[in-house]
KOLZA-690562 format. One record per residue (C-alpha): residue in one letter; x, y, z. Coordinates in Angstrom, 1 decimal, always signed. Layout:
N
ATOM   r     east    north       up
ATOM   A        X        Y        Z
...
***
This chain:
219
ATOM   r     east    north       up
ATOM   X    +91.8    +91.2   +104.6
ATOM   X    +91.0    +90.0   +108.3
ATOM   X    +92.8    +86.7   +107.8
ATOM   X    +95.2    +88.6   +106.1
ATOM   X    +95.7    +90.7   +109.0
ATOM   X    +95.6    +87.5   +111.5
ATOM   X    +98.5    +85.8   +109.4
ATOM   X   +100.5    +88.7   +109.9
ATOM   X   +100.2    +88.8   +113.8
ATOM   X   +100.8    +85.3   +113.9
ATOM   X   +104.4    +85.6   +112.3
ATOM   X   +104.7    +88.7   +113.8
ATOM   X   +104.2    +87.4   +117.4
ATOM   X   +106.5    +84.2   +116.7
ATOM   X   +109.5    +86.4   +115.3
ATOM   X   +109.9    +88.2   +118.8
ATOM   X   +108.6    +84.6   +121.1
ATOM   X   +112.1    +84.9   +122.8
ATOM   X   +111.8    +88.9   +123.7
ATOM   X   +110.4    +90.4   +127.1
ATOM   X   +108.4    +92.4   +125.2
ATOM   X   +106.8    +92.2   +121.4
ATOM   X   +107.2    +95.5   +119.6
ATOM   X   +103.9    +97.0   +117.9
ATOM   X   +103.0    +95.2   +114.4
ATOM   X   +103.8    +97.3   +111.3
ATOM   X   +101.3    +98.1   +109.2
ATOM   X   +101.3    +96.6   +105.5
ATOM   X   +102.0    +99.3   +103.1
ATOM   X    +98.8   +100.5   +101.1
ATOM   X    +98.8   +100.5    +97.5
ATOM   X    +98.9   +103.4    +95.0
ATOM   X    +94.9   +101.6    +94.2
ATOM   X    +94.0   +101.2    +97.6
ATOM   X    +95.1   +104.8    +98.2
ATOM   X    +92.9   +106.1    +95.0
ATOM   X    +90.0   +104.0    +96.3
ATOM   X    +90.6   +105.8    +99.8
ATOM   X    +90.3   +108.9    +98.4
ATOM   X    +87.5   +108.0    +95.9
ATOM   X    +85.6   +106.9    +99.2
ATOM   X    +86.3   +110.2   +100.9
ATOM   X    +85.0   +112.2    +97.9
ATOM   X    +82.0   +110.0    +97.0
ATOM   X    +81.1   +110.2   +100.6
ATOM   X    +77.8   +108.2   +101.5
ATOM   X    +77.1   +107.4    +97.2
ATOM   X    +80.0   +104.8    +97.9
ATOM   X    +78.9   +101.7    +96.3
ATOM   X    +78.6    +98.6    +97.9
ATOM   X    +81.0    +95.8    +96.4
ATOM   X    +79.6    +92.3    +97.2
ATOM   X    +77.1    +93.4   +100.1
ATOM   X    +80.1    +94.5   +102.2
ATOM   X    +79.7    +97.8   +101.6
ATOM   X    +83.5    +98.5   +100.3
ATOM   X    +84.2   +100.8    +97.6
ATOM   X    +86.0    +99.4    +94.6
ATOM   X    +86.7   +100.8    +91.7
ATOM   X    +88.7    +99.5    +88.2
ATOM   X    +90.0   +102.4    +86.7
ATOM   X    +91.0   +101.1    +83.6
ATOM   X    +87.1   +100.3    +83.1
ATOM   X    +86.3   +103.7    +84.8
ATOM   X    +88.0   +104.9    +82.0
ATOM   X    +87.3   +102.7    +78.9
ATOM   X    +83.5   +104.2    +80.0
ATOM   X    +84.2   +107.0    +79.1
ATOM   X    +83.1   +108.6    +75.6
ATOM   X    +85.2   +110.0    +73.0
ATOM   X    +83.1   +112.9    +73.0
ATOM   X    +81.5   +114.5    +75.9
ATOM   X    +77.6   +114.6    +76.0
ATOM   X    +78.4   +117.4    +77.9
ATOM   X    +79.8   +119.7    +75.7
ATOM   X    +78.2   +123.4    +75.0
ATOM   X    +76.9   +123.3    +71.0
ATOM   X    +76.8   +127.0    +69.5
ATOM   X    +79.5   +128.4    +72.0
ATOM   X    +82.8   +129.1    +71.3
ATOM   X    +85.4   +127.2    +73.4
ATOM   X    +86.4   +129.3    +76.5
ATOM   X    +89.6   +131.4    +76.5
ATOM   X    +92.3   +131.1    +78.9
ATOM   X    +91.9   +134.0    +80.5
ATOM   X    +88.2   +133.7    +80.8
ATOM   X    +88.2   +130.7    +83.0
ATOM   X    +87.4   +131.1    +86.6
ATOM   X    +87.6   +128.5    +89.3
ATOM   X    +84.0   +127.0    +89.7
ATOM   X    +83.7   +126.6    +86.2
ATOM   X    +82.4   +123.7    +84.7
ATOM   X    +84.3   +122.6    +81.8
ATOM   X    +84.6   +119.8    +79.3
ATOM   X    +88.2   +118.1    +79.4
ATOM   X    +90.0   +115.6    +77.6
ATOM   X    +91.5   +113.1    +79.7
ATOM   X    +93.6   +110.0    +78.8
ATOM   X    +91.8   +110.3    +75.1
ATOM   X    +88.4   +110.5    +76.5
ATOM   X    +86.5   +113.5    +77.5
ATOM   X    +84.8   +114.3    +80.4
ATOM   X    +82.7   +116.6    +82.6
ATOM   X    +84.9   +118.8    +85.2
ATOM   X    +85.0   +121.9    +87.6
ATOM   X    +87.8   +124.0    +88.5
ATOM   X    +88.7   +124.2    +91.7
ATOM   X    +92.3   +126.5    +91.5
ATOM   X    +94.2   +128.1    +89.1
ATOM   X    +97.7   +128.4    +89.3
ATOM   X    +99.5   +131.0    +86.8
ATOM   X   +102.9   +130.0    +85.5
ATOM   X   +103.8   +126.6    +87.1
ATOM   X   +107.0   +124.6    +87.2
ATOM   X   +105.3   +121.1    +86.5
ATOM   X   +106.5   +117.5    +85.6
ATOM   X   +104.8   +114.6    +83.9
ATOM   X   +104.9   +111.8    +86.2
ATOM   X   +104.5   +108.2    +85.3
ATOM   X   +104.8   +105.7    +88.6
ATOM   X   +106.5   +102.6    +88.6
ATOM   X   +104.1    +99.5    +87.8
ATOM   X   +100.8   +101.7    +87.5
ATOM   X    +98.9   +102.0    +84.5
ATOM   X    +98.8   +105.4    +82.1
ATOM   X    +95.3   +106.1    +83.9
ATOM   X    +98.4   +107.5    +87.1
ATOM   X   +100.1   +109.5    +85.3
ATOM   X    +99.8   +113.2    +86.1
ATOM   X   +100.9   +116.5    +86.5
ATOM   X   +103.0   +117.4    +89.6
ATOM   X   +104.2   +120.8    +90.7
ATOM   X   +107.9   +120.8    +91.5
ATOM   X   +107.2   +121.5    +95.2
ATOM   X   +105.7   +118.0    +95.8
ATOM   X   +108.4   +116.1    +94.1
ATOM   X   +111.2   +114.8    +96.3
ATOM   X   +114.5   +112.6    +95.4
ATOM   X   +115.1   +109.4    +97.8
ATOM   X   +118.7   +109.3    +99.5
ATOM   X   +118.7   +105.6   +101.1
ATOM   X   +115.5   +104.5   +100.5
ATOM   X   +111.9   +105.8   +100.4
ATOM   X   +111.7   +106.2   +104.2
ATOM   X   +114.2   +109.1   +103.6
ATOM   X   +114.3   +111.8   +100.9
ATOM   X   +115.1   +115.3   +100.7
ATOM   X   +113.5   +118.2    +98.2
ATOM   X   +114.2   +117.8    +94.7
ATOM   X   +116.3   +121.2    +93.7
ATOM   X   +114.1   +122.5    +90.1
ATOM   X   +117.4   +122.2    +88.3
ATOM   X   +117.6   +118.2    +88.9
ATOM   X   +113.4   +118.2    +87.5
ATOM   X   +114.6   +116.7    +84.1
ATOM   X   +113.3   +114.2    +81.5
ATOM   X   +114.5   +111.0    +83.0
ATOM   X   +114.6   +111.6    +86.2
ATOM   X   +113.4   +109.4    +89.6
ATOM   X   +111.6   +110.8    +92.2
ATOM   X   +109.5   +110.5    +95.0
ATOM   X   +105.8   +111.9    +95.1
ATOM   X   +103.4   +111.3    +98.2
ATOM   X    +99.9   +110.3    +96.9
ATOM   X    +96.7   +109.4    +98.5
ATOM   X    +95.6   +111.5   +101.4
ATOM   X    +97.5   +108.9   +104.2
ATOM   X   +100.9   +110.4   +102.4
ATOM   X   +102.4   +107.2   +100.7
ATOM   X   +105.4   +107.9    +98.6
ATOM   X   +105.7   +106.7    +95.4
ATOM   X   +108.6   +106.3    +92.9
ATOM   X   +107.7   +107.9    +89.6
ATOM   X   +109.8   +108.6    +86.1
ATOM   X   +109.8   +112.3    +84.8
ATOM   X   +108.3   +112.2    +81.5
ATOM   X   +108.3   +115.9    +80.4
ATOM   X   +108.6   +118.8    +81.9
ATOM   X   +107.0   +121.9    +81.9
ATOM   X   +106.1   +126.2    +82.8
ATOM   X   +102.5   +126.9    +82.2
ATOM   X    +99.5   +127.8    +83.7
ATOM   X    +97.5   +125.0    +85.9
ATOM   X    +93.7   +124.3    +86.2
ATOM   X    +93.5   +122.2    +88.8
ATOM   X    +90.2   +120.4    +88.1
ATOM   X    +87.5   +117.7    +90.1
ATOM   X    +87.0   +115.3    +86.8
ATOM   X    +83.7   +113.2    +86.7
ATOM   X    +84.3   +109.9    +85.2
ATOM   X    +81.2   +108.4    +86.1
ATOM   X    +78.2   +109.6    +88.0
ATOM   X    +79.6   +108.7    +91.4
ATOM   X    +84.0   +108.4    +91.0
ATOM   X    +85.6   +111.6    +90.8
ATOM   X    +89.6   +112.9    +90.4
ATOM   X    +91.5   +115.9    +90.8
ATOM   X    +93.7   +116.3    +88.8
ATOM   X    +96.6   +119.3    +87.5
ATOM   X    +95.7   +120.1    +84.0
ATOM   X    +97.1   +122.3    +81.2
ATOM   X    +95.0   +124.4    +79.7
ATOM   X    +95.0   +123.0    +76.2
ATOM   X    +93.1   +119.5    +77.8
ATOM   X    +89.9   +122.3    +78.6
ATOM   X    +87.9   +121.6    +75.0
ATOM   X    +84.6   +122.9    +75.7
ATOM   X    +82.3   +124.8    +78.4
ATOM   X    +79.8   +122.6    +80.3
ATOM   X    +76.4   +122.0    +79.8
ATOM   X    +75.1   +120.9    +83.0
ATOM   X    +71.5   +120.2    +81.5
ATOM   X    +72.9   +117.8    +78.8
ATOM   X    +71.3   +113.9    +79.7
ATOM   X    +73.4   +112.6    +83.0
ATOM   X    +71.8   +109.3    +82.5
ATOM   X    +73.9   +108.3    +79.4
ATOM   X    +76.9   +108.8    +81.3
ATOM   X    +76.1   +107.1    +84.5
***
């Protein structure tokens, strides 16, 4: 990335050799990964792990995922699976995520939320998600200017903007479905150091946790 970086000063300083003074060097864009990875990092705090002895987190979600097992070790045998109106944020739950299940804890519940589907340009399924209304935004002359989306343009079909990643990057995305439900909004574990928060319907919840179940088959 440093000689990365040095290219880009180089051509940056030889595009403005004639002017009195050379403006500031734009940033490269981050991507949608690097942005996960970010936020990965500022979750996982000091259990990052160390890629290569350079001590940069990394992380291939598609194998994140594919580690996952069908059926959470997790789940509580002998114990019904929780009601709706019995879940309370803190809760430990089991949930199925992208056909796999996992351990997760709820941080929020929302009651009756305007939500759409999202799938993001040139990103795998493992992106998709669930986005309340109020983050999505429609782009009017490129992604460096958009405006709120009005609910009544939230359709199937429909492009907009979303801001991911906790530095705000804005993403184009395809509205999938749409729907008005209640919203756990829940930390997933998908491995014993990588979590996700993610919105989540409540029909995804399978199970109640059982925190005493064998962590090292999972890690």
């Amino acid at each position: 990335s440093r000689m990365v970086g040095d290219v880009d000063t180089c051509l940056h300083c030889f595009r403005f050799r004639l002017s009195q003074k050379i403006p500031a060097r734009p940033q490269r864009k981050k991507s949608k990964t690097a942005a996960l990875e970010d936020s990965a990092r500022h979750l996982i705090g000091s259990h990052s792990v160390p890629i290569d002895g350079e001590g940069d987190f990394a992380v291939d979600m598609v194998e994140v995922l594919s580690s996952l097992p069908r059926k959470s070790l997790f789940r509580t045998k002998g114990r019904r699976p929780p009601q709706e109106n019995e879940l309370q944020p803190n809760d430990n739950v089991v949930v199925r995520f992208q056909g796999r299940e996992t351990l997760g804890t709820i941080l929020k519940i929302e009651n009756a939320m305007h939500a759409a589907y999202l799938c993001y340009d040139e990103y795998p399924p493992i992106y998709n998600e669930y986005q309340p209304y109020e983050k999505l935004r429609i782009s009017v002359g490129g992604e460096q200017s958009s405006v709120e989306v009005s609910p009544d343009d939230v359709k199937m079909g429909a492009k907009v903007l979303n801001r991911w990643g906790e530095a705000g990057e804005v993403y184009r995305a395809l509205v999938e479905r749409i729907t008005c439900q209640d919203f756990f909004y829940v930390r997933l574990r998908l491995s014993s150091s990588y979590h996700l928060d993610r919105w989540l319907p409540f029909d995804t919840i399978t199970s109640w946790a059982n925190l005493e179940a064998n962590t090292e088959d999972i890690a």
